[in-house]
TITORSE-418352 format. One record per residue (C-alpha): residue in one letter; x, y, z; chain. Coordinates in Angstrom, 1 decimal. Each point is the difference from the previous one (the first is absolute). Layout:
N
<kolti = a x = X y = Y z = Z sedren = A> $
...
END
This chain:
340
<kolti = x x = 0.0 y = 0.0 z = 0.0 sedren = A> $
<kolti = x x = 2.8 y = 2.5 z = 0.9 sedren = A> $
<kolti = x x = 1.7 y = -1.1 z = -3.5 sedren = A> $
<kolti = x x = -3.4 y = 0.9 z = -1.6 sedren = A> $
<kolti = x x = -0.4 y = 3.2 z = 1.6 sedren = A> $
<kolti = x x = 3.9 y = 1.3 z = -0.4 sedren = A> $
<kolti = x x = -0.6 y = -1.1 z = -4.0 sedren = A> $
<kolti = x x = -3.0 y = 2.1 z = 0.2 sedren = A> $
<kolti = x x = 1.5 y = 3.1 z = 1.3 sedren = A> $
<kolti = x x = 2.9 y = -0.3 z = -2.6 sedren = A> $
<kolti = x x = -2.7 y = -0.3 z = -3.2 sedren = A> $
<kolti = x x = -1.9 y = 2.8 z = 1.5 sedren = A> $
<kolti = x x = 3.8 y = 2.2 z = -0.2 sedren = A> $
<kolti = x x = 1.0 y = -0.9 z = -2.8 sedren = A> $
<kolti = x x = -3.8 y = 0.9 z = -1.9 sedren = A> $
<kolti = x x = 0.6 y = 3.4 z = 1.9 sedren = A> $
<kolti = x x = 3.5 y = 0.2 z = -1.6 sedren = A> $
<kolti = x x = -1.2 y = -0.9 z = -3.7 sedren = A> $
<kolti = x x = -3.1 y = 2.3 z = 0.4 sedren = A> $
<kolti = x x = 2.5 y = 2.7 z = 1.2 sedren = A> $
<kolti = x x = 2.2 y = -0.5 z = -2.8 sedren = A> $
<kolti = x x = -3.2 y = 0.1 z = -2.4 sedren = A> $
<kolti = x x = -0.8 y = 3.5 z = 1.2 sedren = A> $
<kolti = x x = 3.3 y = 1.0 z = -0.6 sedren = A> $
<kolti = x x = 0.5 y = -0.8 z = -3.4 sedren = A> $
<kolti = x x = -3.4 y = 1.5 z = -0.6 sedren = A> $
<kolti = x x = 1.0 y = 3.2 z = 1.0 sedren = A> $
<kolti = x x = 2.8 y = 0.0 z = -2.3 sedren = A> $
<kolti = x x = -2.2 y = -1.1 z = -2.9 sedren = A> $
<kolti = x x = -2.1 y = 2.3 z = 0.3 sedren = A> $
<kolti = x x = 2.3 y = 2.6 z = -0.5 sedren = A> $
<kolti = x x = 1.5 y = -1.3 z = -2.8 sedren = A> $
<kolti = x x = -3.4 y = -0.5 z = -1.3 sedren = A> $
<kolti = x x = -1.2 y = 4.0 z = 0.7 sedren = A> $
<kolti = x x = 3.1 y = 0.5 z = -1.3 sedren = A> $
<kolti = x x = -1.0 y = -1.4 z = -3.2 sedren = A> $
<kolti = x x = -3.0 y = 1.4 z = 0.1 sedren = A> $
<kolti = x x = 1.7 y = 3.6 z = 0.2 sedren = A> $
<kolti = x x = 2.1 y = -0.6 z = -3.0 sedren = A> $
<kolti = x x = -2.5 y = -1.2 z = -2.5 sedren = A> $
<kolti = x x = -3.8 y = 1.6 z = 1.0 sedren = A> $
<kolti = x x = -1.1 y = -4.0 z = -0.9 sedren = A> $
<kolti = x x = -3.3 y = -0.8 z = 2.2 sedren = A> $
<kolti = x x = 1.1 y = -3.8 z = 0.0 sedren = A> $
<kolti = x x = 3.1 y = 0.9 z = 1.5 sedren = A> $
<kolti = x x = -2.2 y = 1.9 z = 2.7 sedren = A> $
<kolti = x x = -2.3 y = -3.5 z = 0.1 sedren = A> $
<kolti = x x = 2.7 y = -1.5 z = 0.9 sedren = A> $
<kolti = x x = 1.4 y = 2.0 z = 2.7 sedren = A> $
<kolti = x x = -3.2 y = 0.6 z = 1.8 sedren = A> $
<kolti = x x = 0.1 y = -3.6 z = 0.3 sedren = A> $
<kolti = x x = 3.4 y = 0.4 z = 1.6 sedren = A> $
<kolti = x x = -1.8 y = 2.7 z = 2.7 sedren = A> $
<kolti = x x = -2.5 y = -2.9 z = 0.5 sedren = A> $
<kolti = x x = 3.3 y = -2.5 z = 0.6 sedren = A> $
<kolti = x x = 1.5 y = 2.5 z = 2.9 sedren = A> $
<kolti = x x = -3.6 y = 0.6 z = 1.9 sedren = A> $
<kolti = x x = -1.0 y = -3.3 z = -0.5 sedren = A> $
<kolti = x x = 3.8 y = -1.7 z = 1.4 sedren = A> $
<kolti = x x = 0.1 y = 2.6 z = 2.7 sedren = A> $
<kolti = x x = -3.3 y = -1.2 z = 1.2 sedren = A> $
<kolti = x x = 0.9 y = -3.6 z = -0.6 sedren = A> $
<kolti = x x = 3.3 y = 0.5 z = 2.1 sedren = A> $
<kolti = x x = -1.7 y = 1.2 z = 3.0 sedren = A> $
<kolti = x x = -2.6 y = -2.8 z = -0.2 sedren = A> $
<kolti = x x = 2.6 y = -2.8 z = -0.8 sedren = A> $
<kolti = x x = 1.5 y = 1.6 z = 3.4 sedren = A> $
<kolti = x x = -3.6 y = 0.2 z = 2.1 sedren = A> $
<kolti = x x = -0.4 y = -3.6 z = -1.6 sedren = A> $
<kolti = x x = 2.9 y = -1.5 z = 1.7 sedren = A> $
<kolti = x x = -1.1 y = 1.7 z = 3.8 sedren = A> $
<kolti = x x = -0.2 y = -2.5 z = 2.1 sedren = A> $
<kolti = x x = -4.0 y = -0.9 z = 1.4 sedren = A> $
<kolti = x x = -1.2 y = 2.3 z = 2.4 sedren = A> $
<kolti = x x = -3.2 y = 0.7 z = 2.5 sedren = A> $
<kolti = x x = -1.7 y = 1.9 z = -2.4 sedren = A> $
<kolti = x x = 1.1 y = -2.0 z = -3.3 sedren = A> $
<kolti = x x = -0.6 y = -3.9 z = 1.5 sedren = A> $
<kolti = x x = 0.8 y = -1.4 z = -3.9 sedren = A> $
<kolti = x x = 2.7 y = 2.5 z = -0.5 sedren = A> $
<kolti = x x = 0.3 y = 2.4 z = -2.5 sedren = A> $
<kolti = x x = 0.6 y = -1.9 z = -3.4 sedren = A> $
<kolti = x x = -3.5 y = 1.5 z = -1.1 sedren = A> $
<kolti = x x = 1.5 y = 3.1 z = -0.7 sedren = A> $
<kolti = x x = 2.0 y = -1.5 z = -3.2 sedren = A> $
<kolti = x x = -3.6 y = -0.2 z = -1.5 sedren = A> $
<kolti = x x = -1.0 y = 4.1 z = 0.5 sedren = A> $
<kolti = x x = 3.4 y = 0.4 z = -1.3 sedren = A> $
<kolti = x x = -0.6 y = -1.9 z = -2.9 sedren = A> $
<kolti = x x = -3.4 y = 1.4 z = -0.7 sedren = A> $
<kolti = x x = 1.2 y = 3.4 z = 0.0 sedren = A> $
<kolti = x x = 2.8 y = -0.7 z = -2.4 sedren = A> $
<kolti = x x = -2.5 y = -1.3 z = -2.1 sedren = A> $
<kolti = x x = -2.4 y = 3.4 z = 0.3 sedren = A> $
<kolti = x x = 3.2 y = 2.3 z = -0.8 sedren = A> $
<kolti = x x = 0.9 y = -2.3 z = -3.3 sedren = A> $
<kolti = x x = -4.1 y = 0.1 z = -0.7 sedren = A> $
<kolti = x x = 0.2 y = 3.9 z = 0.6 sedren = A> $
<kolti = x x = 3.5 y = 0.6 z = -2.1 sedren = A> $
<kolti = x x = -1.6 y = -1.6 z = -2.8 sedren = A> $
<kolti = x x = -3.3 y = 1.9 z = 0.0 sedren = A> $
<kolti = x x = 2.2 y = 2.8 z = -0.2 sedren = A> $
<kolti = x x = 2.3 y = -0.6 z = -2.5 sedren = A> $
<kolti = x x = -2.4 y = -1.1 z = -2.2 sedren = A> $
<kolti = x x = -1.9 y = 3.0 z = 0.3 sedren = A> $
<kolti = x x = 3.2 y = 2.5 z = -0.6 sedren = A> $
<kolti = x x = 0.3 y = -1.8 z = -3.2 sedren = A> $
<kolti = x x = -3.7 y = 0.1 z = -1.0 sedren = A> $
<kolti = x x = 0.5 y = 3.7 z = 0.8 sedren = A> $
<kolti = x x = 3.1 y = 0.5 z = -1.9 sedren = A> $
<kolti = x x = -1.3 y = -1.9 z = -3.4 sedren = A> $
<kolti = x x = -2.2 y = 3.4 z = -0.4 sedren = A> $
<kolti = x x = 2.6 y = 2.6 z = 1.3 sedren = A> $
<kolti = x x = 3.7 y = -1.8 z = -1.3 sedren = A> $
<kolti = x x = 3.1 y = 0.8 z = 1.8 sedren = A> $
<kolti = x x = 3.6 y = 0.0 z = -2.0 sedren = A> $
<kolti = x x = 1.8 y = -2.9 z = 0.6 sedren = A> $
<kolti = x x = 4.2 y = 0.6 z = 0.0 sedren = A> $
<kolti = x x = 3.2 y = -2.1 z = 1.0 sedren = A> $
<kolti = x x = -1.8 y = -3.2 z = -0.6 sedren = A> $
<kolti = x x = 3.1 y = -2.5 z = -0.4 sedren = A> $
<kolti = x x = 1.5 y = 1.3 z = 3.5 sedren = A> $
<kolti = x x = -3.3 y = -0.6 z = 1.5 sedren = A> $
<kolti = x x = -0.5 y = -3.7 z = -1.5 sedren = A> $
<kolti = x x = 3.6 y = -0.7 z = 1.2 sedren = A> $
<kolti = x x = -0.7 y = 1.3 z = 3.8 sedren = A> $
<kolti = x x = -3.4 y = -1.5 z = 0.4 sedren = A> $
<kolti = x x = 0.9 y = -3.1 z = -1.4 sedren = A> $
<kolti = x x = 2.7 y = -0.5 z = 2.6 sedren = A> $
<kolti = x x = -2.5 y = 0.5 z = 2.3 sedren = A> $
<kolti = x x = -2.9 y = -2.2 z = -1.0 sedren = A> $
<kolti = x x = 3.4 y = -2.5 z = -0.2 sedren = A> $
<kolti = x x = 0.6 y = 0.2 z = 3.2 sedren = A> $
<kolti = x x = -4.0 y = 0.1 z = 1.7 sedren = A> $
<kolti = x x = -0.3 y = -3.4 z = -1.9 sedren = A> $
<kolti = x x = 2.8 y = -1.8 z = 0.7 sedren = A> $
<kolti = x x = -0.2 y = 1.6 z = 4.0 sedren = A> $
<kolti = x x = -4.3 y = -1.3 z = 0.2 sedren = A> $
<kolti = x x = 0.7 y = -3.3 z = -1.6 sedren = A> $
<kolti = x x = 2.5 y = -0.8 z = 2.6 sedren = A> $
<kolti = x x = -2.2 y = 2.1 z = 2.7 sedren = A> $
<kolti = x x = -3.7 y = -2.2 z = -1.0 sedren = A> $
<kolti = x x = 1.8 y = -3.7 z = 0.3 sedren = A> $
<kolti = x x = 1.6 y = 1.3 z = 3.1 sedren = A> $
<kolti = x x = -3.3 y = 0.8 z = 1.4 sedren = A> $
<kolti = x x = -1.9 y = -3.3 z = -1.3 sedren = A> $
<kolti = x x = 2.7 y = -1.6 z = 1.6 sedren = A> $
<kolti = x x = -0.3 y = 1.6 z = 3.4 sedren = A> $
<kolti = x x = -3.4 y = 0.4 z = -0.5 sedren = A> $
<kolti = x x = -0.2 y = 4.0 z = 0.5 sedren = A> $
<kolti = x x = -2.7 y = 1.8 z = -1.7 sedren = A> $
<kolti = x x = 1.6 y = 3.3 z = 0.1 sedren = A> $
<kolti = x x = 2.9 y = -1.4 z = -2.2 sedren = A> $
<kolti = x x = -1.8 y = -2.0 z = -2.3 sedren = A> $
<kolti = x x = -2.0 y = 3.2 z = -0.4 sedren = A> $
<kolti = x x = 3.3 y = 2.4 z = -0.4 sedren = A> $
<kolti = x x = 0.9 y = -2.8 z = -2.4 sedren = A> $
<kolti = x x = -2.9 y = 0.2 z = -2.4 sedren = A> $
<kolti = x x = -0.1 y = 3.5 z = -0.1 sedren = A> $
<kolti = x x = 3.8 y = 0.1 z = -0.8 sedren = A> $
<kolti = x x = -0.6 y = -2.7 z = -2.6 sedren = A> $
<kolti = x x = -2.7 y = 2.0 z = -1.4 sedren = A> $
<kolti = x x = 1.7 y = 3.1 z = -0.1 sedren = A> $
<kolti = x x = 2.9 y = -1.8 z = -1.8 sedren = A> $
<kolti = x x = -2.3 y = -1.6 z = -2.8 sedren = A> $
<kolti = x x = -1.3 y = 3.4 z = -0.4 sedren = A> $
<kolti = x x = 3.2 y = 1.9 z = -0.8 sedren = A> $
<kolti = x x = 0.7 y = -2.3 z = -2.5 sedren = A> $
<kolti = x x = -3.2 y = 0.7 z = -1.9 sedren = A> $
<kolti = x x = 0.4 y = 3.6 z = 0.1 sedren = A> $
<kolti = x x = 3.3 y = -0.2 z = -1.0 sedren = A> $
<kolti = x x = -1.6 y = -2.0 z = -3.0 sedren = A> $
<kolti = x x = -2.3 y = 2.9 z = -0.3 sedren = A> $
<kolti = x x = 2.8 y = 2.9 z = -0.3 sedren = A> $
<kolti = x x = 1.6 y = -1.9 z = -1.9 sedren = A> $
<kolti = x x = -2.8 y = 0.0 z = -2.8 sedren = A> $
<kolti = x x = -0.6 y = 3.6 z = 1.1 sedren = A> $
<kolti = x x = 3.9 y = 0.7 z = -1.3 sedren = A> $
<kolti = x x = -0.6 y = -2.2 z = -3.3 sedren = A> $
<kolti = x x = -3.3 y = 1.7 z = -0.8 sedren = A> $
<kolti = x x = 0.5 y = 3.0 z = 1.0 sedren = A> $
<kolti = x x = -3.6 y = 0.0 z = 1.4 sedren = A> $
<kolti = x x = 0.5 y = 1.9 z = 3.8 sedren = A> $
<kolti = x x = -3.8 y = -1.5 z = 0.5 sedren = A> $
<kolti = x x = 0.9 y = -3.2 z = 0.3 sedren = A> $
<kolti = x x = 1.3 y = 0.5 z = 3.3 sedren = A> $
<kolti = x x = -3.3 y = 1.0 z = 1.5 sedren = A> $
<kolti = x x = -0.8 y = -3.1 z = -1.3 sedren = A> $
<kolti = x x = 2.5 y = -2.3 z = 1.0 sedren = A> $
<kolti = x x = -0.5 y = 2.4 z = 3.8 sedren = A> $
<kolti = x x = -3.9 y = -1.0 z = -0.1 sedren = A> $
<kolti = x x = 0.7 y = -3.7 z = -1.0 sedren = A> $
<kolti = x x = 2.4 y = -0.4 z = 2.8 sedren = A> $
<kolti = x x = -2.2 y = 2.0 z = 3.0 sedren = A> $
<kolti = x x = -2.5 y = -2.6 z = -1.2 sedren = A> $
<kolti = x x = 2.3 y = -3.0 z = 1.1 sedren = A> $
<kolti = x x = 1.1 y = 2.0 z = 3.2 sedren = A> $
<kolti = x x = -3.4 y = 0.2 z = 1.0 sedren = A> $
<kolti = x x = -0.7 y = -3.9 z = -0.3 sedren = A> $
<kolti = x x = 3.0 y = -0.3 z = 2.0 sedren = A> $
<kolti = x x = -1.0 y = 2.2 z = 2.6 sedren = A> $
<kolti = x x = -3.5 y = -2.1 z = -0.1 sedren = A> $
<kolti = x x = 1.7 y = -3.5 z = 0.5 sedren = A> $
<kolti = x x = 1.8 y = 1.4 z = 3.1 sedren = A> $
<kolti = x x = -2.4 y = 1.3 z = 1.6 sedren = A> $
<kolti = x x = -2.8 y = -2.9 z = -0.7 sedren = A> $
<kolti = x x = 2.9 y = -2.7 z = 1.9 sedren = A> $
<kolti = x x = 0.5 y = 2.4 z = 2.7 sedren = A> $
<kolti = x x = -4.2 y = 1.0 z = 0.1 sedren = A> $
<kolti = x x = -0.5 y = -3.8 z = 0.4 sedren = A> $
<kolti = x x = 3.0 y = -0.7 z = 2.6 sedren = A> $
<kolti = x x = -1.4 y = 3.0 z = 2.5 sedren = A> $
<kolti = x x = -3.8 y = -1.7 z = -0.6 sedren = A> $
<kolti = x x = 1.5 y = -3.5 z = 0.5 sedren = A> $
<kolti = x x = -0.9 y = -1.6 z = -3.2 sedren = A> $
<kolti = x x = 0.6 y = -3.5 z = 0.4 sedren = A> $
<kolti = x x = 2.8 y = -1.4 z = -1.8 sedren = A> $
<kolti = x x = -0.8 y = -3.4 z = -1.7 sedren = A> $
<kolti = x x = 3.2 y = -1.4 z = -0.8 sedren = A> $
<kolti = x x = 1.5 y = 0.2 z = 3.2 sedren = A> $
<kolti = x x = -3.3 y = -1.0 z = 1.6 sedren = A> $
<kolti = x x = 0.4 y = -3.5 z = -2.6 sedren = A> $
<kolti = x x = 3.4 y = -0.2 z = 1.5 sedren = A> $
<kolti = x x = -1.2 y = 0.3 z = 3.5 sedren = A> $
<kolti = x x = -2.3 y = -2.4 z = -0.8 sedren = A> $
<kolti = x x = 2.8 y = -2.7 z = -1.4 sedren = A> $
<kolti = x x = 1.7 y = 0.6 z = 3.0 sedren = A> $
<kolti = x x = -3.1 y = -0.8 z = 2.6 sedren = A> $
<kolti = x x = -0.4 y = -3.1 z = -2.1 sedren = A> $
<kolti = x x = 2.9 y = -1.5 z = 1.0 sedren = A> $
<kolti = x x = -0.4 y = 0.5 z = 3.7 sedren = A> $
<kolti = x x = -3.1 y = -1.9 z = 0.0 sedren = A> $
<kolti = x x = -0.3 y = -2.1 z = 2.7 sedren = A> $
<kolti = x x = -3.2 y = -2.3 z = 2.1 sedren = A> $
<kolti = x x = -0.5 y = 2.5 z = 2.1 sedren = A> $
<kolti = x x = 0.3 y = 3.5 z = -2.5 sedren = A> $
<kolti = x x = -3.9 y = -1.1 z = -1.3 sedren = A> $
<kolti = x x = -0.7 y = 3.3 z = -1.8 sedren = A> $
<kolti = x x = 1.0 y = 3.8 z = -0.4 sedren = A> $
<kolti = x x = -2.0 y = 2.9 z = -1.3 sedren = A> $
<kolti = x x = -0.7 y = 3.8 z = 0.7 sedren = A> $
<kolti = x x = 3.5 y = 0.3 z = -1.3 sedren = A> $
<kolti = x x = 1.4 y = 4.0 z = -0.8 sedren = A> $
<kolti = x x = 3.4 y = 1.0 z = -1.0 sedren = A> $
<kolti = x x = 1.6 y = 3.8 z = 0.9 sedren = A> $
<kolti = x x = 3.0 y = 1.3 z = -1.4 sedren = A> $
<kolti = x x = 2.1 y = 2.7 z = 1.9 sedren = A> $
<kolti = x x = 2.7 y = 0.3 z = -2.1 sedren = A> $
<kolti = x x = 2.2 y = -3.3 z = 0.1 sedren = A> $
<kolti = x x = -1.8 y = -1.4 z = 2.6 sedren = A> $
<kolti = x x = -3.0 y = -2.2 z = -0.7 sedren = A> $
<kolti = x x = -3.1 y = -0.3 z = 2.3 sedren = A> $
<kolti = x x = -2.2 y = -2.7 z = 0.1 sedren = A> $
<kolti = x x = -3.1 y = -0.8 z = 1.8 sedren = A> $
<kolti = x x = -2.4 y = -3.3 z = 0.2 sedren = A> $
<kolti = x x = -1.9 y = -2.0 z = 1.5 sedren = A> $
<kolti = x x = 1.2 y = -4.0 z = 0.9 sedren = A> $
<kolti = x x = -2.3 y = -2.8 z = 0.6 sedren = A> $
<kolti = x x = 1.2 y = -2.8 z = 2.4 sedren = A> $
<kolti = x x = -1.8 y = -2.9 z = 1.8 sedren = A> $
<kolti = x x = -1.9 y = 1.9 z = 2.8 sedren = A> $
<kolti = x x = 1.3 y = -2.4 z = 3.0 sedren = A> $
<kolti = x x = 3.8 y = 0.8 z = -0.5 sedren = A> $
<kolti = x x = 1.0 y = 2.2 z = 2.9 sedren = A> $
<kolti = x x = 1.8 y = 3.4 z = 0.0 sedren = A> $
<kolti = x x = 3.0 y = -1.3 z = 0.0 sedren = A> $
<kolti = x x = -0.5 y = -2.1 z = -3.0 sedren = A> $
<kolti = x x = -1.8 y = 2.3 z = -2.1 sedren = A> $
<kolti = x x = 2.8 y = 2.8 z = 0.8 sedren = A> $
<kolti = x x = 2.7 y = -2.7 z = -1.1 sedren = A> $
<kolti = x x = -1.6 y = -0.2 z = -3.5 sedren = A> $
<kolti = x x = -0.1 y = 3.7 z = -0.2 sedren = A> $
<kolti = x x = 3.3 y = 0.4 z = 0.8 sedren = A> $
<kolti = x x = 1.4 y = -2.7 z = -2.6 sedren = A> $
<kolti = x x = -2.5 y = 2.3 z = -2.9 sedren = A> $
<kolti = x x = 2.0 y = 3.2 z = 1.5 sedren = A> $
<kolti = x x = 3.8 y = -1.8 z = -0.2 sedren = A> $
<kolti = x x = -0.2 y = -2.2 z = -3.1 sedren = A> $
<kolti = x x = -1.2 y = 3.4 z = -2.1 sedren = A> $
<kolti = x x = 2.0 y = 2.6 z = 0.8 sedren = A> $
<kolti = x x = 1.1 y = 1.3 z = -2.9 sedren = A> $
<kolti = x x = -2.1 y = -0.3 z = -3.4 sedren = A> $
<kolti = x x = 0.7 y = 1.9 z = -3.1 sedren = A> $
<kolti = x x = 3.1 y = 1.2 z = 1.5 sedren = A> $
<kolti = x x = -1.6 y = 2.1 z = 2.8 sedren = A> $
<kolti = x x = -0.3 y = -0.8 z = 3.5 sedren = A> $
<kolti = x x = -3.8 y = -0.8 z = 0.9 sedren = A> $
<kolti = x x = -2.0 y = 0.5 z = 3.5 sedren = A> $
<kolti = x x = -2.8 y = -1.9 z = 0.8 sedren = A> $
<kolti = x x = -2.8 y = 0.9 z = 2.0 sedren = A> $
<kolti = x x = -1.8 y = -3.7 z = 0.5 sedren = A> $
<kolti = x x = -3.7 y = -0.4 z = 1.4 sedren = A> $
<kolti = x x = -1.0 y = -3.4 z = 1.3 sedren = A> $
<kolti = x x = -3.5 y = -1.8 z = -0.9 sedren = A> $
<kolti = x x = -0.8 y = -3.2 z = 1.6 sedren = A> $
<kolti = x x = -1.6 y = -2.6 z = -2.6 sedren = A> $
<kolti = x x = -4.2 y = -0.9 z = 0.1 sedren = A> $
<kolti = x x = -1.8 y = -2.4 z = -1.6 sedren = A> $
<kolti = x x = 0.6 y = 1.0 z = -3.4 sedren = A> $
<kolti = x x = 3.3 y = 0.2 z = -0.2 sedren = A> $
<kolti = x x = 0.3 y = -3.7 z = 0.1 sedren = A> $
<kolti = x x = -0.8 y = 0.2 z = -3.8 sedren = A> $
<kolti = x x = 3.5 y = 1.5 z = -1.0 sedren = A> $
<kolti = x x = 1.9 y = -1.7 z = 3.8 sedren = A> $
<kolti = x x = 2.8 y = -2.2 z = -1.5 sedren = A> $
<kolti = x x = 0.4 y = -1.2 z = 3.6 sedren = A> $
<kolti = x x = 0.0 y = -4.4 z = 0.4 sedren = A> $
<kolti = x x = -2.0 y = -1.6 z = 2.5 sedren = A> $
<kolti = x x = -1.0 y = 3.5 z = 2.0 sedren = A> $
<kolti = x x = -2.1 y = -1.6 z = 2.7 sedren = A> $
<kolti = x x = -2.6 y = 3.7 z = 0.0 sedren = A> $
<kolti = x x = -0.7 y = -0.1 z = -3.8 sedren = A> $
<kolti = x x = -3.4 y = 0.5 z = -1.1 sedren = A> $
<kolti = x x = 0.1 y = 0.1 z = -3.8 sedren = A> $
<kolti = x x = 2.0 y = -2.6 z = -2.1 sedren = A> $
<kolti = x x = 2.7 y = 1.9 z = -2.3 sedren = A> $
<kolti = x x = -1.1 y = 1.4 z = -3.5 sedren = A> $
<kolti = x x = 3.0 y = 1.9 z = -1.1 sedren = A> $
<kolti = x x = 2.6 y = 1.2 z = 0.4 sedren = A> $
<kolti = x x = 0.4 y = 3.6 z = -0.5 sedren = A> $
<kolti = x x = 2.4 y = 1.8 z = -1.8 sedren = A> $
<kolti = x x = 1.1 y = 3.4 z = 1.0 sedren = A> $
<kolti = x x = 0.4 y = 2.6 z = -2.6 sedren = A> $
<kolti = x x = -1.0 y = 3.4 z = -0.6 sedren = A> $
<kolti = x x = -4.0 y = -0.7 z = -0.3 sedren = A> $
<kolti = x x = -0.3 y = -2.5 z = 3.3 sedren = A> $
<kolti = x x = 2.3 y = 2.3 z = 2.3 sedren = A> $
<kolti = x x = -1.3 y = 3.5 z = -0.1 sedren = A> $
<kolti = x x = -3.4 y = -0.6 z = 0.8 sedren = A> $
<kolti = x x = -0.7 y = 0.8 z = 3.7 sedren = A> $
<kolti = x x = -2.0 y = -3.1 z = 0.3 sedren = A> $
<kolti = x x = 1.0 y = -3.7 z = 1.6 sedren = A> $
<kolti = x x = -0.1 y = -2.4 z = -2.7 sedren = A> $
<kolti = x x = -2.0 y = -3.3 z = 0.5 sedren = A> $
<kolti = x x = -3.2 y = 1.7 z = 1.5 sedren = A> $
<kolti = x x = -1.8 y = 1.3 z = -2.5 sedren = A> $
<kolti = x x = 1.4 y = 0.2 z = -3.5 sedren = A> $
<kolti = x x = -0.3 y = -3.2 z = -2.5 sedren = A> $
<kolti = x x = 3.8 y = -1.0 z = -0.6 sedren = A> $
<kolti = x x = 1.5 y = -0.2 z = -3.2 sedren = A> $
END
């Protein structure tokens, strides 16, 4: 346990290190970027480097949560503070939505009033280095945070991602802009590309919206599920009412157990206890359990895999298989349903 929690504190640094490094670099890219912008009048250059803005808000804001995040549990926060990656997430996603919105509507703007555009080939070099460097840097940044299992840098990752993939098409865009001649097509390429920014900014903030409202997450409830197969045992008859929280890496889970109703205290706690040690970890993330005991009644005999039980009332029908559709109801199986 201490192994697990020093390993802990280390991930949580070194996410505060990368995410500090990521604010950084954005800082510095946004200068080039402005820079850029300066030189050459281009409104796709300025897409880009509003996006940039968005990267330094968004990773100052994801630093401090990263660093709340990693605060140990307290009197007034009993799950701890890994909820906070989600807000953080969320409002990256709102300031990507709201960069978009806005570049797109510069450019609308500017297809009726045109601007000169100058210096073009400096400013394809400089932002071009740039958009180099945000992909590269939220490729590395988004596995790191799948890995980990950090939403704030699996966010930072996307956006960085996204922001790279969009320099590269509006360097495609000046580029026909310098071959044609035609200034207007970069209002175009600018409107095409605040499109993509704001589906971006939508796909962040719909993961974060559904971590804060705990949206239950299928595939690691099916891996749960695998997992409480295995432990199966006489006496574990039947589980249900179960719910699964995530506060940052750490996963929360509670249910409901059926076991025979004569085994005492003792007994019962033994079996919750072995649940609690054999799955400790699952997906990578350290899991708390929050167990509630039910004693078995006369219908649970239907689904009791347990020989020669000397209270049985029912003979045995099936036995029932735990997944995703017989564990979440809140209901004990065996009394009233039909089985499968």
């Amino acid at each position: 346990m201490h192994a697990s929690i020093a390993e802990s504190k280390n991930t949580a640094q070194n996410n505060i290190r990368i995410q500090s490094w990521i604010t950084m670099i954005g800082v510095i890219l946004f200068g080039v970027k402005i820079s850029a912008w300066l030189l050459t009048g281009s409104n796709s250059i300025l897409t880009d480097a509003l996006e940039s803005l968005v990267n330094i808000t968004a990773g100052a804001f994801g630093l401090y949560s990263l660093y709340l995040a990693a605060q140990p549990r307290d009197e007034n926060h009993p799950y701890g503070h890994g909820k906070i990656e989600w807000i953080s997430a969320s409002l990256e996603g709102s300031m990507v939505l709201i960069a978009g919105i806005s570049v797109t509507l510069k450019a609308i703007y500017n297809l009726f009033y045109p601007v000169e555009l100058n210096e073009l080939n400096t400013g394809l070099i400089l932002i071009g280095i740039a958009g180099l460097i945000n992909g590269i840097m939220g490729y590395i940044v988004f596995h790191r945070g799948k890995k980990v299992h950090s939403v704030t840098l699996q966010a930072s990752g996307r956006h960085l991602m996204s922001d790279g993939w969009s320099t590269l098409g509006l360097i495609t865009g000046l580029i026909l802009v310098i071959v044609s001649g035609y200034n207007g097509l970069d209002n175009g390429v600018a409107i095409l590309f605040g499109g993509y920014i704001c589906f971006s900014g939508i796909r962040i903030l719909r993961k974060s919206l559904a971590g804060i409202m705990d949206e239950m997450d299928y595939p690691l409830l099916e891996k749960l599920a695998v997992e409480l197969n295995h432990l199966r045992s006489q006496d574990f008859i039947d589980i249900h009412n179960l719910r699964i929280i995530q506060y940052g890496s750490l996963i929360h889970v509670d249910c409901h157990i059926t076991v025979p109703w004569f085994l005492t205290v003792e007994q019962a706690h033994t079996l919750v206890a072995e649940i609690e040690s054999k799955i400790k970890i699952l997906d990578g993330r350290p899991v708390e359990w929050f167990i509630h005991v039910d004693g078995c009644h006369t219908g649970s005999c239907r689904i009791c895999e347990r020989p020669n039980c000397l209270e049985r009332k029912q003979a045995f029908e099936k036995r029932l298989e735990w997944n995703t559709a017989s564990i979440l109801p809140n209901q004990n199986h065996g009394r009233y349903e039909v089985l499968p």
